[in-house]
C-alpha positions in Angstrom: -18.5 39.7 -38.5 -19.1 35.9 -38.9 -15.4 35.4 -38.1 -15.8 37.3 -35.4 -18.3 35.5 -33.7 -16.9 32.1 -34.7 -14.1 33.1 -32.9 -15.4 33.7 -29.7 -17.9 31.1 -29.8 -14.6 29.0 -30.0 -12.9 30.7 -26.9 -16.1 30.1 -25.0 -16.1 26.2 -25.8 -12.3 26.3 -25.1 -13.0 27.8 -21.6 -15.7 25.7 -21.1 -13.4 22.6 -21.7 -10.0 23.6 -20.4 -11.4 22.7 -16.4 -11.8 19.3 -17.2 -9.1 18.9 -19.7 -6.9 20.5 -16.8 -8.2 17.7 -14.4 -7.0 15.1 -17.1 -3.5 16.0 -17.3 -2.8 17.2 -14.0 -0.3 15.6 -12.2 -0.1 15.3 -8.2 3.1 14.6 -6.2 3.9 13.7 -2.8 7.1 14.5 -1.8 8.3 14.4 -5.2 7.1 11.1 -6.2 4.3 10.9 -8.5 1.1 9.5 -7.0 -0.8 7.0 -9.5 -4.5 6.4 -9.3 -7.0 5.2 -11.6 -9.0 7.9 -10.8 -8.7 11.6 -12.5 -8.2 14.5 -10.0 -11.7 16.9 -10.9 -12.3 20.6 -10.4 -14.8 22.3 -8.5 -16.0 25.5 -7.8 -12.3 26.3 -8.8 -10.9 23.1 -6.2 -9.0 20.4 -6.8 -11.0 16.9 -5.4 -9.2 14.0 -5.3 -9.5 9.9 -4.1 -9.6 9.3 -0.5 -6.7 6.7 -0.9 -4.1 9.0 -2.2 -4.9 11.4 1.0 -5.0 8.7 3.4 -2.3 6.4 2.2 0.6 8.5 0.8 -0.2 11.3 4.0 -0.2 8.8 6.7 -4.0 9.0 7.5 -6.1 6.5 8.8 -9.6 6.2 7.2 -13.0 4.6 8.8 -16.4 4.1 7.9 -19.9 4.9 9.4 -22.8 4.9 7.1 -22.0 8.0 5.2 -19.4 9.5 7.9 -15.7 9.3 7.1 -12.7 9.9 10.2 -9.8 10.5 8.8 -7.0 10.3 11.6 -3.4 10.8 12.2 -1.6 11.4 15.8 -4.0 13.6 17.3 -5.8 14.5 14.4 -9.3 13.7 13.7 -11.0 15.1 10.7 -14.9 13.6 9.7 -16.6 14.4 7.1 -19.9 13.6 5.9 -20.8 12.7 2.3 -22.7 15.8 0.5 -22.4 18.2 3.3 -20.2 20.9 3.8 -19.9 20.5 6.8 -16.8 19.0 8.7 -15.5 18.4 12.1 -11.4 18.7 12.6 -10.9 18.0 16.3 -14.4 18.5 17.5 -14.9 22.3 15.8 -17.3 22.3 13.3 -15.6 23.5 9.6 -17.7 24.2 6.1 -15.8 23.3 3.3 -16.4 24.6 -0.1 -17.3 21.7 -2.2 -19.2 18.3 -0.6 -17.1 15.2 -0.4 -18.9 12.4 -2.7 -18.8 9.3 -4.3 -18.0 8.8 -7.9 -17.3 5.3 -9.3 -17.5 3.9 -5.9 -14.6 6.0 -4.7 -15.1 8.7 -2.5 -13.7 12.1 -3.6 -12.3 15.2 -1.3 -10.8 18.8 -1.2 -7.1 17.9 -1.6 -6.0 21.0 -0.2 -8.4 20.9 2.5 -7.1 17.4 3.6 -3.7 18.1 2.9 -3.5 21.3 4.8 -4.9 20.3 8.0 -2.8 17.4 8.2 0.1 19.9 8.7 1.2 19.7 4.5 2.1 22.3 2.0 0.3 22.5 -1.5 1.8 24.0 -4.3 0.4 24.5 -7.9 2.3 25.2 -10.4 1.1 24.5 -14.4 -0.7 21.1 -14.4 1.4 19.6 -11.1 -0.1 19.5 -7.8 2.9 19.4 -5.4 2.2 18.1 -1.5 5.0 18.4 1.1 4.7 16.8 4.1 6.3 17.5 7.3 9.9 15.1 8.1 10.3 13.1 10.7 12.1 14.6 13.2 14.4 12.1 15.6 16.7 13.8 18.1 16.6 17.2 16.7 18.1 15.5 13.1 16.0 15.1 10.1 15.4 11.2 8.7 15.4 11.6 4.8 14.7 8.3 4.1 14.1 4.8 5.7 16.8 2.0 5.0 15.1 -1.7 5.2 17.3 -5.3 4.7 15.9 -8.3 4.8 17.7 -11.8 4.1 16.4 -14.6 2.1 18.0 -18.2 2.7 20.5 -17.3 -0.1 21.4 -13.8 -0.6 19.6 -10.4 0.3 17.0 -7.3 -0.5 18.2 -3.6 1.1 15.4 -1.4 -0.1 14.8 2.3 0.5 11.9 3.8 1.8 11.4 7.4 0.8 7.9 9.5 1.9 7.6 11.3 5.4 3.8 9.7 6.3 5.8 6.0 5.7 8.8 6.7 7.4 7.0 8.6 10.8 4.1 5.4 10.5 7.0 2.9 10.7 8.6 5.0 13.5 5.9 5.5 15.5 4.5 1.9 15.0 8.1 0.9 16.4 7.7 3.4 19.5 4.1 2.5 20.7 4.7 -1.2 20.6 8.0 -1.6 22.3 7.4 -3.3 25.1 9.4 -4.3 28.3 13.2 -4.8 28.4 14.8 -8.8 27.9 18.1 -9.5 27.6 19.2 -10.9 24.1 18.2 -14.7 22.6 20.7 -16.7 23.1 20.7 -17.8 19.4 20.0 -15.4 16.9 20.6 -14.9 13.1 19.2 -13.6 9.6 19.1 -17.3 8.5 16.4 -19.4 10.9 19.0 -21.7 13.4 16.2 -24.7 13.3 18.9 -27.5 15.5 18.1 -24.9 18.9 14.8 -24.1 20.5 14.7 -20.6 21.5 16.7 -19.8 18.4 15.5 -16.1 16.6 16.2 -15.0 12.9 15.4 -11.7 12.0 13.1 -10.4 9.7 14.7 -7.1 8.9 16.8 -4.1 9.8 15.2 -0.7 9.7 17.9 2.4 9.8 16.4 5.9 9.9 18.7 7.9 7.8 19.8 11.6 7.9 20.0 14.0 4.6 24.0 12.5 4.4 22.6 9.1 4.4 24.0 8.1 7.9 21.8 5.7 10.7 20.5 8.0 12.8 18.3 5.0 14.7 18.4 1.2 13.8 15.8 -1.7 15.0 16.0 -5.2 14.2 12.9 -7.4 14.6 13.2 -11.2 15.2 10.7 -13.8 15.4 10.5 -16.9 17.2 11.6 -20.0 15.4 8.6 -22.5 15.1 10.2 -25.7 13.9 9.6 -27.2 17.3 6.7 -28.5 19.3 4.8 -26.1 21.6 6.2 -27.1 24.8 9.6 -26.8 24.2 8.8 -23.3 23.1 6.9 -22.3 26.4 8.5 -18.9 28.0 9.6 -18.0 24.7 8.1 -14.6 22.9 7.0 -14.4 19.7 8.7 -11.0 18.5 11.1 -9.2 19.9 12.9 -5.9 18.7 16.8 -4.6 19.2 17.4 -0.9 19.8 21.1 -1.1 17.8 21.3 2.6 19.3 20.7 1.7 22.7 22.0 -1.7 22.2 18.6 -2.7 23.9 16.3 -5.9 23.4 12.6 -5.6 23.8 9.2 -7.4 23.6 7.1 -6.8 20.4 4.4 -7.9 18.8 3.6 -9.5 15.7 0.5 -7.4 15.1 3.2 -4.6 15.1 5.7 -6.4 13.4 3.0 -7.1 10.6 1.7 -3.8 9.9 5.3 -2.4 9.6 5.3 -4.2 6.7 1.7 -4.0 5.7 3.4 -0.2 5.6 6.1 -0.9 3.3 3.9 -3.2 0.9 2.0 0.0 0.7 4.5 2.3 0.2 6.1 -0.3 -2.9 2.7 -0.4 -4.3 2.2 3.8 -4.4 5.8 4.0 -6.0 7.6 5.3 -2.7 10.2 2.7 -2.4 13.1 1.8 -4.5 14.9 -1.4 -4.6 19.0 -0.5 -3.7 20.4 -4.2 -4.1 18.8 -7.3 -4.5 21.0 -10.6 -4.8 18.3 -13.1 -3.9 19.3 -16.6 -5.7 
């Protein structure tokens, strides 16, 4: 009898335990690639809450802050929630959630399938992996697998691949919003910075959108103004510009644009989504 009830007083502390022992070892992906946080994923009332920062960085959402109000946003998506309170707003319709968003080691922790789901993703569970697909970019009816970025150092090169639907459709879209009006091309331009000619452009990298066969489906370039010469001579010059290799196109940018492309990638590097294909840098 005493076995008995040792034994189920055991299975009672095992069940007890296994939720958060669960949470310990569970792994979440995002489009394959493991997503790292110094944070533990925790369960409850049988959901999966997770940091903000692996929903809004790795899904391509924006996050803001007002008192204890946060907006998550992407496209035309708005989704605010408020600290402790079930209660939600996605788009303007009020939404009550099953567990309260709230902060825990100064990091604020959501529903991941909540977020995940109305951001358009698919969650999957299967033993103690959390699987998140997101949606591909789509450009001309062809599917971008992956996001091809080279960029030249004054002796030798980086090509680097970008994998990730939220970074590659960020970068895209960053790229679409901020093209500006057509110029015709520099007359000197170059990887390498051409400092003997004012006016002279060197680019800071090539972007190519690339389908499931690996091929350029869409290529930009961005340059940026030399500045090895004094203001006036410089006058009538822009900053940034972009080429359209499809369209074999020039166009004004910006250098706020041109910045938080790679504000993007550093991001992308930093939550494991972007691989290094050759580097040859001297």
């Amino acid at each position: 009898m005493k076995k008995v009830l040792f034994g189920s007083f055991l299975a009672i502390l095992l069940f007890s335990a296994s939720p958060a022992a669960y949470a310990a070892e569970t792994q979440i992906k995002v489009d394959h690639v493991a997503v790292e946080s110094n944070v533990q994923p925790e369960f409850r009332n049988n959901r999966t809450m997770v940091p903000l920062r692996v929903i809004s960085e790795n899904l391509g959402a924006n996050v803001s802050w007002s008192n204890s109000e946060v907006t998550l946003t992407k496209g035309d998506m708005e989704v605010i929630l408020n600290l402790n309170s079930t209660t939600a707003k996605k788009n303007g319709e009020k939404i009550t959630l099953d567990v309260k968003p709230y902060v825990k080691n100064n990091r604020v922790i959501v529903p991941l399938r909540f977020i995940a789901e109305t951001f358009g993703c698919k969650v999957d569970y299967s033993n103690y992996t959390v699987t998140i697909d997101t949606k591909p970019l789509i450009i001309d009816g062809v599917k971008i697998k992956a996001l091809k970025n080279e960029f030249h150092m004054i002796m030798g090169g980086v090509v680097q691949q970008i994998n990730g639907n939220a970074y590659i459709e960020t970068i895209y879209n960053i790229i679409l919003k901020n093209k500006g009006t057509k110029v015709g091309a520099p007359a000197s331009y170059a990887w390498n910075p051409n400092i003997d000619t004012p006016g002279s452009y060197y680019k800071n990298g090539q972007f190519d959108f690339l389908d499931e066969k690996g091929k350029s489906v869409k290529q930009f370039d961005i340059y940026s103004l030399v500045r090895s010469f004094p203001e006036e001579m410089l006058s009538g010059y822009a900053d940034v510009l972009i080429y359209d290799a499809s369209e074999d196109q020039w166009y004004l940018f910006s250098e706020t644009a041109r910045d938080s492309i790679f504000k993007s990638i550093e991001t992308a590097q930093k939550n494991g989504f972007l691989k290094v294909i050759s580097n040859n840098v001297a």
